[in-house]
PyMOL commands that place a pseudoatom at each C-alpha (Angstrom):
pseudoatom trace, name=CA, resn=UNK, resi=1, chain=A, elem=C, hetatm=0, pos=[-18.178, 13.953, -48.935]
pseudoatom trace, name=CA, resn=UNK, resi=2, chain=A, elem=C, hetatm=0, pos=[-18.419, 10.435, -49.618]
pseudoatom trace, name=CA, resn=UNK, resi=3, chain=A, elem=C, hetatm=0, pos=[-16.244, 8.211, -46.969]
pseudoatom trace, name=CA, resn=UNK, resi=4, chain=A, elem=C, hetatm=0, pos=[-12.125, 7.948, -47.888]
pseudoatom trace, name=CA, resn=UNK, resi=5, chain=A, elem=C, hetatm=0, pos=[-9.833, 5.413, -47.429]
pseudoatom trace, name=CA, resn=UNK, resi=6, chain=A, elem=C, hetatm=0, pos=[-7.049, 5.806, -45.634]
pseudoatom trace, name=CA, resn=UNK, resi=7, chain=A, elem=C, hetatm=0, pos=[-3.933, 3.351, -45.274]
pseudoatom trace, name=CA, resn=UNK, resi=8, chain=A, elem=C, hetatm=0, pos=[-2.683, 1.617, -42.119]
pseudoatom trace, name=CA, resn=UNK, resi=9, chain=A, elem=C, hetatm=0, pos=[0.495, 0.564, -40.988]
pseudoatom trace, name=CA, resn=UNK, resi=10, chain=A, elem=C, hetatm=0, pos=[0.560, -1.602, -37.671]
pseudoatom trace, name=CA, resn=UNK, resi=11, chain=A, elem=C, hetatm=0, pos=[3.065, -2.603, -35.992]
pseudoatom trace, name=CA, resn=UNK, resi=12, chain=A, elem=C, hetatm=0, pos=[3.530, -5.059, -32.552]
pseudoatom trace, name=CA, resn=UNK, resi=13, chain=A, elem=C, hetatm=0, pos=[5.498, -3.854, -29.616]
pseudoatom trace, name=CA, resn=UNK, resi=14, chain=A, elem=C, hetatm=0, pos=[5.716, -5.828, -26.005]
pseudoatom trace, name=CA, resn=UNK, resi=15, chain=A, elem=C, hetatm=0, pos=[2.265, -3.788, -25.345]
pseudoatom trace, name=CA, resn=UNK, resi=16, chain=A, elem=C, hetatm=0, pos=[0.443, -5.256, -27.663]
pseudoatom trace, name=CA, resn=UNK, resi=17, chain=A, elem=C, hetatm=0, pos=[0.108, -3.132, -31.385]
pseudoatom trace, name=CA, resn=UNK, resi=18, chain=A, elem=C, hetatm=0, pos=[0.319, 0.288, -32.478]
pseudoatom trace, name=CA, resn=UNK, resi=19, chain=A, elem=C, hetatm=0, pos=[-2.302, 1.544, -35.898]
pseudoatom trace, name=CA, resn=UNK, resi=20, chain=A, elem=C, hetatm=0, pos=[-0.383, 4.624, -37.315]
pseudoatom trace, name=CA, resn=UNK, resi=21, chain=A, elem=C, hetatm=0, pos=[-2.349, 6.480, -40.109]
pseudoatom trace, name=CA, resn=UNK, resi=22, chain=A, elem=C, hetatm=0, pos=[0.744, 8.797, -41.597]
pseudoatom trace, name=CA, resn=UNK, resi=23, chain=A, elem=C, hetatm=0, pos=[-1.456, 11.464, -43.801]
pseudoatom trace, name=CA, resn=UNK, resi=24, chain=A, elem=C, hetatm=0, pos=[-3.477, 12.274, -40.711]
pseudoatom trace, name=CA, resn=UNK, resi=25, chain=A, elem=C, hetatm=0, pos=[-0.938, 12.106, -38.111]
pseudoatom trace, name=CA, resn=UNK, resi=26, chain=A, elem=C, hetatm=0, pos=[-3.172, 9.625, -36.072]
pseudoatom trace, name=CA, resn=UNK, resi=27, chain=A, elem=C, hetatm=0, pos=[-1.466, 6.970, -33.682]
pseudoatom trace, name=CA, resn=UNK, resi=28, chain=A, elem=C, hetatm=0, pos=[-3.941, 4.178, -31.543]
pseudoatom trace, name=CA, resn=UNK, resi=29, chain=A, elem=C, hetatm=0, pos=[-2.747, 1.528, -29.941]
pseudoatom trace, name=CA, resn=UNK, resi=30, chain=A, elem=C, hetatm=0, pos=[-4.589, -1.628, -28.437]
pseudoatom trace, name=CA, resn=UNK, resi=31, chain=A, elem=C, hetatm=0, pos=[-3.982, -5.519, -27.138]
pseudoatom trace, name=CA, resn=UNK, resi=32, chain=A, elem=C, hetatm=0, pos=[-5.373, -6.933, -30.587]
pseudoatom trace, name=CA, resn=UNK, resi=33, chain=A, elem=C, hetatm=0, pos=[-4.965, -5.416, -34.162]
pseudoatom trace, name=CA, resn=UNK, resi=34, chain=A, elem=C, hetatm=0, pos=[-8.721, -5.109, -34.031]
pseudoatom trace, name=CA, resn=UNK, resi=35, chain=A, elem=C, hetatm=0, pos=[-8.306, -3.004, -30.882]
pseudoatom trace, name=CA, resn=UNK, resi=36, chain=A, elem=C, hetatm=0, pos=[-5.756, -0.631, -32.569]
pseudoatom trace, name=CA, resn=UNK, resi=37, chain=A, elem=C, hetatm=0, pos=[-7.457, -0.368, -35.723]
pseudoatom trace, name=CA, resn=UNK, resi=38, chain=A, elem=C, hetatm=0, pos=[-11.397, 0.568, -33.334]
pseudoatom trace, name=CA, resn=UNK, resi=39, chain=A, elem=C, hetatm=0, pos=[-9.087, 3.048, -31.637]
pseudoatom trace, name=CA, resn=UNK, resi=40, chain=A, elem=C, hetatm=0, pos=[-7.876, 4.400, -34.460]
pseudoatom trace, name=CA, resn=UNK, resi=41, chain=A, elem=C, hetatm=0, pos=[-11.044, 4.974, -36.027]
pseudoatom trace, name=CA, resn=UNK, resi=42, chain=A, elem=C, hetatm=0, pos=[-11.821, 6.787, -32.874]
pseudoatom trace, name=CA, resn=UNK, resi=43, chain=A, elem=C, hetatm=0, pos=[-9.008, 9.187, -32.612]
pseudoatom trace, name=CA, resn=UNK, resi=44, chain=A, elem=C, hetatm=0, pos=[-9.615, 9.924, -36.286]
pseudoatom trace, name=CA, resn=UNK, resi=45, chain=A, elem=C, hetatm=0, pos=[-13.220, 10.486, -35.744]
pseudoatom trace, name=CA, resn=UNK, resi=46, chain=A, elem=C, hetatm=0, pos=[-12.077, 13.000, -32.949]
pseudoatom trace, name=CA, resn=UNK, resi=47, chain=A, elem=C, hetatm=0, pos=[-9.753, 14.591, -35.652]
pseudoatom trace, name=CA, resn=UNK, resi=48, chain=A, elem=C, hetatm=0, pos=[-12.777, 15.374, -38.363]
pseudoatom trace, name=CA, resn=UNK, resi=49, chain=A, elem=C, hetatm=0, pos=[-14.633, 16.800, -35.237]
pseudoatom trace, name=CA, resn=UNK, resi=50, chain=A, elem=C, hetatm=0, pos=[-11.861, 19.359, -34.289]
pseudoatom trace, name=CA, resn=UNK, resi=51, chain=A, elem=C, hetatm=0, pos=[-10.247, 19.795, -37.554]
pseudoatom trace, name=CA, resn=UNK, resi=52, chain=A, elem=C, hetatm=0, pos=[-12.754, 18.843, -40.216]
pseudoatom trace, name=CA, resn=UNK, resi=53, chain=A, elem=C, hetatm=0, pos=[-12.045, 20.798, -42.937]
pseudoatom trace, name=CA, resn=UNK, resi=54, chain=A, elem=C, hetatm=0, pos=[-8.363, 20.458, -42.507]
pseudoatom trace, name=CA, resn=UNK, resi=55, chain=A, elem=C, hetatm=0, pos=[-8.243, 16.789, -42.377]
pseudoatom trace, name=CA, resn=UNK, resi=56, chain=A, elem=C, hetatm=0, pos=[-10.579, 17.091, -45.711]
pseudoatom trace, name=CA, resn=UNK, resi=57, chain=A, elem=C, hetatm=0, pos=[-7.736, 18.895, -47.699]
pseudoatom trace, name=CA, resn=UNK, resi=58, chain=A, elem=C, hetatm=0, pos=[-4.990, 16.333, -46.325]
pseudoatom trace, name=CA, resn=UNK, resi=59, chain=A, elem=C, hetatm=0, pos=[-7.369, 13.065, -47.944]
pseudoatom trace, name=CA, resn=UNK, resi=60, chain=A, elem=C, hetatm=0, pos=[-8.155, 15.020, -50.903]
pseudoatom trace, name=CA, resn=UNK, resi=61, chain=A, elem=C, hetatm=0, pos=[-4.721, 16.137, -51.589]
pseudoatom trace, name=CA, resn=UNK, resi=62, chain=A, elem=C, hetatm=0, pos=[-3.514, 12.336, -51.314]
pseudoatom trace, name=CA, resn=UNK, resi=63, chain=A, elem=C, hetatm=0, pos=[-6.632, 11.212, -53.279]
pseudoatom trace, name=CA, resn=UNK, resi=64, chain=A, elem=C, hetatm=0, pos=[-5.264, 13.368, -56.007]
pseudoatom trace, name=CA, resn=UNK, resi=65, chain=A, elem=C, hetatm=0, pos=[-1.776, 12.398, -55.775]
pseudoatom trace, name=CA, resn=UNK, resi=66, chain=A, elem=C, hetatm=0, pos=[-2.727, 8.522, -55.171]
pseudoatom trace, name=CA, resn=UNK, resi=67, chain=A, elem=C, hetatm=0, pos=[-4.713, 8.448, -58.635]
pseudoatom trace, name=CA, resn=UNK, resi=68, chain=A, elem=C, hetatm=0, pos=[-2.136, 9.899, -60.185]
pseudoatom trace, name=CA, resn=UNK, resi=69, chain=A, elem=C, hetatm=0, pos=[0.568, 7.487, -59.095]
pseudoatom trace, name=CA, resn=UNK, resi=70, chain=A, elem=C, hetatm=0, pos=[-2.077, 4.570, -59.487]
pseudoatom trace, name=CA, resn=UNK, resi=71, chain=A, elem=C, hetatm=0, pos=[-2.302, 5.883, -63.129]
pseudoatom trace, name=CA, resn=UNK, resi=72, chain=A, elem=C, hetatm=0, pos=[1.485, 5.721, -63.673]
pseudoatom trace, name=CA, resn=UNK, resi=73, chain=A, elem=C, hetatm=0, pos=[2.041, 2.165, -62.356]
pseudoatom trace, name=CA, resn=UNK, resi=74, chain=A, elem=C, hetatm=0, pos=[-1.052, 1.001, -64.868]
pseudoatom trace, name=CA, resn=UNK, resi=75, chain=A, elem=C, hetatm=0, pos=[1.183, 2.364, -67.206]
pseudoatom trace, name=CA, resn=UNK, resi=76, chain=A, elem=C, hetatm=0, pos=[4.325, 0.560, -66.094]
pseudoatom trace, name=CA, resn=UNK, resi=77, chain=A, elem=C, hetatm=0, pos=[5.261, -2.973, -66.075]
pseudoatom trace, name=CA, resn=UNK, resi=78, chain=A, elem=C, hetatm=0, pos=[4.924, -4.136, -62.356]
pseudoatom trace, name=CA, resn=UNK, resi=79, chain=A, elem=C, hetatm=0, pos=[7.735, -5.598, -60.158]
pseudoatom trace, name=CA, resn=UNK, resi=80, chain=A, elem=C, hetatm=0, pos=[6.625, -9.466, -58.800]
pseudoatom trace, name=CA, resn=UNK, resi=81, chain=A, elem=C, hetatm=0, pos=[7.057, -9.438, -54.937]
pseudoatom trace, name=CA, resn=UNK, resi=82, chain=A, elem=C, hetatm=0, pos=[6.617, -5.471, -54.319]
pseudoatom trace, name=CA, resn=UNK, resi=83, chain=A, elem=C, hetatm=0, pos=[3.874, -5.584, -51.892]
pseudoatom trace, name=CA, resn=UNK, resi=84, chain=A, elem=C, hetatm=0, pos=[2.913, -3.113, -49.577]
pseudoatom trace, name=CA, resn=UNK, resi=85, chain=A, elem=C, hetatm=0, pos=[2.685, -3.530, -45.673]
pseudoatom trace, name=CA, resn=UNK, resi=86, chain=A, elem=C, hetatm=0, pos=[-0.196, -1.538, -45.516]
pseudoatom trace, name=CA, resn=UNK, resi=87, chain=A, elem=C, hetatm=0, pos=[-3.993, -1.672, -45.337]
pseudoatom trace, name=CA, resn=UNK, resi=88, chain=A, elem=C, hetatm=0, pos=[-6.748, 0.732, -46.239]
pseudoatom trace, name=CA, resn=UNK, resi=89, chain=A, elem=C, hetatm=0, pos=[-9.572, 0.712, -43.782]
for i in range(1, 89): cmd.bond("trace and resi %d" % i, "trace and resi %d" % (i + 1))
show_as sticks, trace
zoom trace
């Protein structure tokens, strides 16, 4: 299976930043943003391990359902200033 991407919400809090990956149910936190995002990678690296073929399903499931959305807004006329808050990594 060739490496997915998966999107990335952070977020600061007085503890530095939280990395929350919502289709695998992963949270990390860390100082930095590059902290979070390592320990992210971490804790979903420890997810594959335990739940491989699980976690496979989830990210092909929402690679199906993101190309299909991706083809409807090629389709449709986009809105200026919608931008997401996420980032794939």
């Amino acid at each position: 299976m060739r490496p997915s991407k998966i999107h990335v919400s952070f977020e600061k809090d007085k503890h530095g930043v939280v990395a929350y990956c919502d289709e695998l149910n992963a949270v990390a936190s860390g100082k930095t943003k590059a902290e979070a995002k390592r320990n992210l990678l971490i804790a979903v690296k420890a997810l594959l391990d335990e739940y491989g073929d699980e976690v496979k399903s989830r990210l092909k499931g929402r690679m199906r359902r993101s190309a299909r959305t991706d083809l409807m807004r090629s389709t449709s006329q986009k809105k200026p200033g919608n931008q997401s808050q996420d980032s794939g990594i």
